[in-house]
C-alpha positions as CSV (number, residue, x, y, z in Angstrom):
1,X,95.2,84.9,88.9
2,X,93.9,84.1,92.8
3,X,90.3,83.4,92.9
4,X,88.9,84.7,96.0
5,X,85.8,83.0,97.5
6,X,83.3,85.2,98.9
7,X,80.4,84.5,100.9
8,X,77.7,86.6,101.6
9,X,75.1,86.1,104.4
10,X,72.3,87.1,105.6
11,X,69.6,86.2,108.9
12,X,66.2,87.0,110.2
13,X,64.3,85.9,113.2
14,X,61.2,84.6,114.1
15,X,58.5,84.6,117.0
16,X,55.0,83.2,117.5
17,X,54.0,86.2,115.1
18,X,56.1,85.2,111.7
19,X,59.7,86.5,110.5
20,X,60.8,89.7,110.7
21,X,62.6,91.3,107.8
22,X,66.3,90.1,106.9
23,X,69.7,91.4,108.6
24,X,72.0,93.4,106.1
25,X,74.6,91.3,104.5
26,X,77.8,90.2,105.8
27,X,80.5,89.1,103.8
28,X,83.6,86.4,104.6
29,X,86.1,85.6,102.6
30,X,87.7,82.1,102.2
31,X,91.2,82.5,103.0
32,X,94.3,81.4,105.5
33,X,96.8,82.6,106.3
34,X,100.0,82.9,103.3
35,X,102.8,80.1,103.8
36,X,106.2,80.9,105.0
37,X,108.4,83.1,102.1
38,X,112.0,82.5,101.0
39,X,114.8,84.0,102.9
40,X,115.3,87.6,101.3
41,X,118.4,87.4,98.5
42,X,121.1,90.3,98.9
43,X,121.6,92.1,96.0
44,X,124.0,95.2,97.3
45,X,125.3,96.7,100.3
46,X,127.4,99.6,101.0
47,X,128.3,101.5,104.1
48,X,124.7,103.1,104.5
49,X,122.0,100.7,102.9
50,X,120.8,97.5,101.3
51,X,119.3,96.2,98.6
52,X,117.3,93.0,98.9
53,X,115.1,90.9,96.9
54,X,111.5,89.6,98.2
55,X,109.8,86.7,96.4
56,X,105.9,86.0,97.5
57,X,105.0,83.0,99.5
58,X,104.1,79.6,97.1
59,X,101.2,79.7,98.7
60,X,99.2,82.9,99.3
61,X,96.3,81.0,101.4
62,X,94.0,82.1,98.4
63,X,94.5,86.1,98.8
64,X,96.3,88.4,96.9
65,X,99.6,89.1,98.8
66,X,99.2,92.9,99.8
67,X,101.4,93.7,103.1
68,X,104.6,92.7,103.5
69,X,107.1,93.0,106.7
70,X,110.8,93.2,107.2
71,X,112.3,93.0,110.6
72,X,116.1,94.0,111.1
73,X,118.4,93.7,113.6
């Protein structure tokens, strides 16, 4: 199970007269980018598709893996 870390922030400003009210929260969350995956395994091929296998990065940069992309040429 990934545990995300997720910050929440808030701001307010100040003058010669006192603070005004807080901003609304913004939120960041502590992640990088996923490392490099394994080359996709071949499972089948025939004369009009493909069947491969996709394995998730070892390290998913401390995000749940939710897009993947597959170039062909």
């Amino acid at each position: 199970m990934i545990k995300l870390r997720v910050y929440r922030y808030i701001y307010r400003v100040g003058n010669i007269n006192g603070w005004g009210d807080f901003s609304t929260p913004g939120f960041l969350f502590a992640a990088d980018i996923p490392s490099q995956p394994d080359v996709p395994t071949l499972i089948q091929v025939d004369s009009s598709s493909m069947l491969i296998s996709l394995s998730p990065p070892m390290d998913t940069g401390g995000s749940e893996i939710t897009l993947y992309e597959l170039w062909r040429d």
